[in-house]
N, C-alpha and C positions, 0 to 999 in steps of 0.2 A: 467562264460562265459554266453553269452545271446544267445538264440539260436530261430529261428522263427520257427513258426506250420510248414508254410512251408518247410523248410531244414530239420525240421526232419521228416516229411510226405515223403519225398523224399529220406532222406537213409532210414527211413524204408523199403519202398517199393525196393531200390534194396538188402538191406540185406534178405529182404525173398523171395526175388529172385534166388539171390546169394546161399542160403544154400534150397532153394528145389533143384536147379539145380545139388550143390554139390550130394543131397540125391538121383538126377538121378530120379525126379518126372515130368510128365510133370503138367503144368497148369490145362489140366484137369481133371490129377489122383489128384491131391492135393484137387480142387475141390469139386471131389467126395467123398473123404474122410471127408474132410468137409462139408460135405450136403448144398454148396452152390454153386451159376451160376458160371460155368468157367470163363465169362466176369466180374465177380467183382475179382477174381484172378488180373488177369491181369491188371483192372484197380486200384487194390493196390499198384502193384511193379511198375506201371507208376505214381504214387501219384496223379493219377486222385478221389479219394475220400479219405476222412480221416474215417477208419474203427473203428469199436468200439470193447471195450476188448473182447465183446464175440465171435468175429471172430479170433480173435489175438491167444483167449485161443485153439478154433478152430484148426487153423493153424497149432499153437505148438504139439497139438495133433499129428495133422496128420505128422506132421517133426518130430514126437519123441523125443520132446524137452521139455525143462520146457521153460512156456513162458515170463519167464523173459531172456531168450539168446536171442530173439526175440528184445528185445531193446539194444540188447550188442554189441553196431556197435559206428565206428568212425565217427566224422560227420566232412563231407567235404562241 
């Protein structure tokens, strides 16, 4: 399957959407936790920037997750 930066920029961002809101975080506790601006938050789960692993790893962190579930989404 061929898949663009794009489309998967795009479920990224709502799958880690999807599973802080599951964890009942908001944007800017996930943030906090990751010692980064609430507005790059947000503009990951809008796919307004392509994030690099060391936020990603970040992220997982703070979701309690290994960050490879972090890519374990369907792509639509």
């Amino acid at each position: 399957m061929d898949i663009s930066e794009e489309t998967f920029i795009i479920n990224l961002g709502i799958h880690i959407k999807q599973l802080r809101e599951k964890k009942g975080i908001s944007q800017e506790d996930l943030a906090n936790d990751c010692d980064i601006p609430r507005n790059q938050i947000g503009r990951i789960e809008r796919a307004e920037i392509n994030t690099g692993i060391r936020t990603l790893v970040k992220i997982a962190n703070a979701l309690d997750i290994e960050p490879k579930e972090l890519l374990d989404f369907p792509l639509k």
